[in-house]
C-alpha positions as a printed Julia matrix, in Angstrom:
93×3 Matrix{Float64}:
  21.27  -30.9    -3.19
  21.24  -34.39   -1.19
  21.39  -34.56    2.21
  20.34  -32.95    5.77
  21.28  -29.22    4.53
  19.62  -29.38    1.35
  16.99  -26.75    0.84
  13.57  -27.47   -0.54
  13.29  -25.9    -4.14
  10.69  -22.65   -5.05
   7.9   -23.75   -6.85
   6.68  -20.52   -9.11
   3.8   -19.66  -10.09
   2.56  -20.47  -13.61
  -0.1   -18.3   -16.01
  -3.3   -19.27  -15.58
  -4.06  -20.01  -19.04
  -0.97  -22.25  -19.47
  -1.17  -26.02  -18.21
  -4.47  -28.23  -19.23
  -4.5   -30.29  -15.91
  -5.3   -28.87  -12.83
  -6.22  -29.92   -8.91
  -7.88  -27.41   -6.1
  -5.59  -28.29   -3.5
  -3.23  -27.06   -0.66
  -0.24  -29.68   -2.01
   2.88  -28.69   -3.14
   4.67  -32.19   -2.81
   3.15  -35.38   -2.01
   5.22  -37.12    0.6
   8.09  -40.13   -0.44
   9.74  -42.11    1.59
  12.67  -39.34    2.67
  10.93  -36.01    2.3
   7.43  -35.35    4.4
   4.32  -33.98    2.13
   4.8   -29.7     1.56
   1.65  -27.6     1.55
   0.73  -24.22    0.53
  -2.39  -22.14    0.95
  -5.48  -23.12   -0.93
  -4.82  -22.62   -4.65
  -5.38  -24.18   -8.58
  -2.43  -26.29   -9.05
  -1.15  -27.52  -12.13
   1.67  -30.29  -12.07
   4.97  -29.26  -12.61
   8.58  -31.43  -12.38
  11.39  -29.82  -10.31
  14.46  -31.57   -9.97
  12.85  -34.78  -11.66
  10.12  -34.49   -8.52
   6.73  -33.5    -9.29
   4.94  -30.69   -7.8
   1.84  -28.41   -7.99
   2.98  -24.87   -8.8
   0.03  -22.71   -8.41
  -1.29  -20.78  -11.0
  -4.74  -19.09   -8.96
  -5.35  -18.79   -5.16
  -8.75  -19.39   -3.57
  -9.73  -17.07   -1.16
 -12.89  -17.35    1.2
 -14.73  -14.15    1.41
 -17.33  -13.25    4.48
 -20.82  -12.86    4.04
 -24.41  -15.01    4.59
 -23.77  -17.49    1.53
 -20.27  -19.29    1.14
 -18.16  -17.55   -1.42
 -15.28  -17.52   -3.02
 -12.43  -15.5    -5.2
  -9.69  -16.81   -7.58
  -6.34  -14.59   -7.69
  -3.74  -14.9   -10.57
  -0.86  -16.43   -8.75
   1.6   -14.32  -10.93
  -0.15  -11.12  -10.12
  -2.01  -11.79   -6.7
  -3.85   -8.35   -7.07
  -5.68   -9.02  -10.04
  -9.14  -10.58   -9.62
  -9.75  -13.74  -11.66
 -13.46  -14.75  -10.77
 -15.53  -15.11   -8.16
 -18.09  -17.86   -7.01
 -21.28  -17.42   -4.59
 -23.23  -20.36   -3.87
 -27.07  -19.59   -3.13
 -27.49  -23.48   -2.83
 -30.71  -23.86   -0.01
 -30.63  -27.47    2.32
């Protein structure tokens, strides 16, 4: 567990409906004064503790979808096919 061979440990995902708190983020781990920040793709993290460390296990990835307007769609992290929402923005300048 401690030293140069140790291996850094899997954050699962979580159900979407499960933990209150929540960040839109690419962090897994924030960075201490051994171990270098971890990131993941863009997702809805909710704070977990792994090995008395905290991390952000995601429980919805955010995907950016072509098109005129910016838009985007939320996948369940524990079942990445199904469809969660998605957001358009029509906002005009």
């Amino acid at each position: 567990m401690f030293g140069r061979g140790r291996t850094e440990p899997v954050v699962e995902p979580v159900e979407w409906d499960g933990p209150g708190l929540f960040s839109v983020t690419t962090l897994v781990r924030v960075s201490t004064l051994r171990r270098g920040k971890l990131t993941g793709p863009p997702a809805v993290r909710a704070p977990v503790m792994l090995g008395g460390v905290r991390h952000f296990a995601p429980m919805a990835f955010v995907a950016a979808t072509a098109g005129e307007h910016p838009s985007y769609a939320l996948y369940a992290a524990v079942s990445p096919d199904t469809l969660l929402c998605s957001l358009l923005c029509t906002c005009r300048p």
